[in-house]
N, C-alpha and C positions, 0 to 999 in steps of 0.2 A: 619438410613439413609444408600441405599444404596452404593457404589462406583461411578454408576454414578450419582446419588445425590447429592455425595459429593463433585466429580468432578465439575457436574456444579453447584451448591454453589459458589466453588472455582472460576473457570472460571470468573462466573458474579461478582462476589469481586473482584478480579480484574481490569477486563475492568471497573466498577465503580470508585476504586480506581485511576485508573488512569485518568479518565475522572476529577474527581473531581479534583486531584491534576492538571492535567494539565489545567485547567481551572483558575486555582488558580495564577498557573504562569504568564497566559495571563494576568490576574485581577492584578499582581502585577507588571509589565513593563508597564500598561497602565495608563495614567495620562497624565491631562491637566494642561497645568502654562498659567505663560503668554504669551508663544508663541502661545496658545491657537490649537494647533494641537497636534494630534485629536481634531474638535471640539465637543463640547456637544450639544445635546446629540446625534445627529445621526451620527458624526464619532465613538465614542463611541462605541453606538450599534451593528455596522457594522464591528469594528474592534473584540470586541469581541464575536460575532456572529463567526468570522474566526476565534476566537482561539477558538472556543470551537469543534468547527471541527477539528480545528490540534489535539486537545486531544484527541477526538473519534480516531481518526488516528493512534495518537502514543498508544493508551492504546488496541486497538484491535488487532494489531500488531503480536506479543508475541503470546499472546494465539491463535488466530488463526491459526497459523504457529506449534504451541503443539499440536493443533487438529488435523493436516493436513490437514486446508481446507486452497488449495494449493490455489484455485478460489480466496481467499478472500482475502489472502494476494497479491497475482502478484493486483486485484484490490486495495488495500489501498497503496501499493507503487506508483500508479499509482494518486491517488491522492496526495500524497505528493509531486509530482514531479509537481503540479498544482501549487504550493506554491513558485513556483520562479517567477508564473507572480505577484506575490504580490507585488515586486518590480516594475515592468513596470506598474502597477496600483497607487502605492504610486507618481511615478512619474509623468504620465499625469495628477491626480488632484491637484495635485498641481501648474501642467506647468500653468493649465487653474488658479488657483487663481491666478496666479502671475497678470495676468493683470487687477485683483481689486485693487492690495497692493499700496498703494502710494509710502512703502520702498519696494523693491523687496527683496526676500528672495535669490535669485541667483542660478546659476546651482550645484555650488559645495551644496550648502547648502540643498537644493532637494535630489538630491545625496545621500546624510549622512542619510536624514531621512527615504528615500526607501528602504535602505538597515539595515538600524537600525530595519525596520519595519519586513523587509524579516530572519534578523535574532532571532528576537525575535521569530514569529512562528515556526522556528526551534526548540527553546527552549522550548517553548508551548508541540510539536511532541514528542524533548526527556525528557521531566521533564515526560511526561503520559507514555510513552515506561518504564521508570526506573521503576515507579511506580507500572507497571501493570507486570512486571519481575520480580522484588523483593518478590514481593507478590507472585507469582508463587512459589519461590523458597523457600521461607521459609513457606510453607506452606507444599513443599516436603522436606524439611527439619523436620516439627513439623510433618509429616502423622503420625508415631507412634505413637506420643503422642493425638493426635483428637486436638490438639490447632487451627484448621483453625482459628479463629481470631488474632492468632497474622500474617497472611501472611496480612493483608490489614494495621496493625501495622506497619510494616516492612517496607510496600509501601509507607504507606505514609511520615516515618520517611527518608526514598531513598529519594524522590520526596524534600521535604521541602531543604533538603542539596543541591541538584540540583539549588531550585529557592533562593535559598540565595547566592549559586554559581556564578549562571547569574544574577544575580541583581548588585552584587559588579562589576564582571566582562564588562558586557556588558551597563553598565552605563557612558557616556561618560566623560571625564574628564572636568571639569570646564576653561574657559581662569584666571582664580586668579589661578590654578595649576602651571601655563606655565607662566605670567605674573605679575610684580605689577602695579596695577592698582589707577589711583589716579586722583583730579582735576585738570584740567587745566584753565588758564585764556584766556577769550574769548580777542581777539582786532583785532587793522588794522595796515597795513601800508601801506599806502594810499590804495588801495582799494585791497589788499592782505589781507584776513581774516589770522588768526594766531591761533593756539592754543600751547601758550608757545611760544616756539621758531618753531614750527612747520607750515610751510604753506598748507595750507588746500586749497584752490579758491580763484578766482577773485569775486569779487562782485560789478559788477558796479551800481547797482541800488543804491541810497541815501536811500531810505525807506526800502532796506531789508539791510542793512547794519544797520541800526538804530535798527531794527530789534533782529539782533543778539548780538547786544553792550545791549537791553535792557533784551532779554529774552532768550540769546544764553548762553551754556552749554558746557564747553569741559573737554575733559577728556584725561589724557595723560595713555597710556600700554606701558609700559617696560619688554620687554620680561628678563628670566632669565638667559639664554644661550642661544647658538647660534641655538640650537636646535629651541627652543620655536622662536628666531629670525624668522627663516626660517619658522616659520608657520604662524607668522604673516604676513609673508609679501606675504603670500597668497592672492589672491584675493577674491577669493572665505570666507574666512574666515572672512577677513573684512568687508566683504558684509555680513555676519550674525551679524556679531557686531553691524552694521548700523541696520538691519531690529530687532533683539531684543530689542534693545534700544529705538527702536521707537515703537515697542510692547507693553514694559510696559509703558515707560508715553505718549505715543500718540506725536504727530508731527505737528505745525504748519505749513504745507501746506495743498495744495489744487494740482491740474490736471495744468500741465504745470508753475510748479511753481519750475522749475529747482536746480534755488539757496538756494532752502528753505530744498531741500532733504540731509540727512544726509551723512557724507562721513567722511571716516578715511580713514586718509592718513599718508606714513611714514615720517620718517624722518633717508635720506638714510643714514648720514655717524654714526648714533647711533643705528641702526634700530627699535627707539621706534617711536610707533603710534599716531596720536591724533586724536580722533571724536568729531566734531562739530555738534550741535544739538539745534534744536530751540525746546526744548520740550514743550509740553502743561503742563505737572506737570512739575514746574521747579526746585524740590528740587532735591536736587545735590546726598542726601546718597543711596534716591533707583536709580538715575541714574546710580550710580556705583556699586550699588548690581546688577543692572541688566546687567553690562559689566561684572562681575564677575562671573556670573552664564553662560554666551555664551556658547556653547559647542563648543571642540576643534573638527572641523569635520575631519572626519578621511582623505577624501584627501588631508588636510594641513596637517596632522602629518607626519614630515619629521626627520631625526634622522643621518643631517650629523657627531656628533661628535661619534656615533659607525662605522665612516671608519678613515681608518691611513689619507688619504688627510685631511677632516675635522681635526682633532685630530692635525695634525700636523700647520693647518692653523691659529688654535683658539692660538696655542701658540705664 
């Protein structure tokens, strides 16, 4: 085989390698629970349909720029920099679900997911860039020896350490990290709903008060420090706690059925939470596996005990 043979050989190992690995990446940050977003199958489809573009992206990159086709790289930059509407896209379909949800998922919570999503593509870009570099270079590395197959070796062993990387990394943290999480007992006082010692709403109606005495569900969060305090007492984050939890066991309302929608509420002078819930499954262990599982969205995550004020207040 000649040089340039061998070259492009090389070349196309490469940009394959990285396509594949990056591909690989998208394929493994992408996943449905029960928040059911992305849904199946055509969010799905659609989300990974754009990561397999980012890979093309980040794996033609490299070598293109080795070749000097100067055209092809200024255009692949150029669509990378397409990939910051992926957030203003995550965010308007969701704005427009919101007004199917009976629980609202919220602004902070929207938020968290457009930018989870915008960052993941990133990771898609550079897990296929590693890939298709690595490979490049130990492949000038082995030229002496003719080993061309260990450079797509190489790439793809780059690549793997990448998407195990961003996996750990960019995996958001649990509210059971930040919180303990536990039952609470539903009651009243006269028509003050309660969970624990916690006041949750008024509920004047007799029949949903009945309501929630026969099939209501509460659960008390205890944050762990004053850290995790402060993120609970976010709004935005509460509002995910209410909208997951009505995710997985479903929610006994209907369309202007106010008192029936889920709410956690603090309790200011301890800063633990309580949510009160009419679930459709009323068993109490996935209710609070599925409080446990919330993700702490990232603009709740606040971290007064790393300044000297917080530090000196907590004392």
């Amino acid at each position: 085989m000649g040089a340039r043979g061998a070259y492009g050989a090389v070349f196309w190992g490469a940009v394959i390698t990285g396509l594949v690995f990056g591909t690989l990446a998208r394929l493994a940050m992408l996943r449905t629970d029960f928040r059911q977003y992305p849904s199946y199958p055509h969010g799905y489809a659609s989300h990974l349909a754009l990561g397999i573009v980012a890979a093309f992206t980040g794996a033609v990159a490299i070598p293109a720029l080795v070749n000097q086709e100067i055209a092809a790289t200024a255009f692949l930059m150029l669509v990378a920099q397409q990939f910051r509407e992926v957030r203003d896209l995550e965010r308007k379909t969701l704005e427009r679900m919101e007004e199917t949800e009976l629980v609202k998922r919220g602004a902070g919570y929207i938020e968290d997911i457009a930018k989870v999503f915008e960052a993941r593509n990133y990771l898609t870009i550079f897990a296929a860039l590693v890939a298709s570099t690595v490979t490049l270079l130990a492949w000038k590395a082995a030229e002496r020896s003719g080993l061309v197959a260990l450079g797509p070796v190489a790439g793809a062993a780059a690549a793997t350490l990448v998407i195990v990387y961003g996996k750990r990394n960019l995996d958001r943290q649990p509210l059971a990290s930040l919180c303990h999480i536990r039952a609470g007992r539903i009651h009243f006082k006269d028509t003050i709903l309660y969970v624990d010692d916690i006041p949750i709403e008024e509920i004047g109606l007799v029949e949903a008060r009945r309501d929630f005495e026969k099939h209501g569900r509460g659960v008390i969060i205890e944050p762990k420090d004053d850290n995790a305090r402060a993120s609970l007492a976010n709004l935005g984050q509460r509002q995910a706690i209410a909208h997951d939890a009505a995710a997985a066991l479903g929610v006994r309302k209907d369309r202007d059925t106010p008192e029936y929608t889920p709410i956690v509420r603090l309790h200011l002078d301890t800063g633990r939470a309580g949510l009160a819930l009419l679930p459709i499954e009323p068993d109490m262990g996935p209710l609070l596996e599925a409080v446990r599982a919330v993700p702490v969205i990232e603009g709740a995550r606040t971290r007064p005990l790393a300044t000297r004020a917080g530090r000196k207040a907590e004392d």
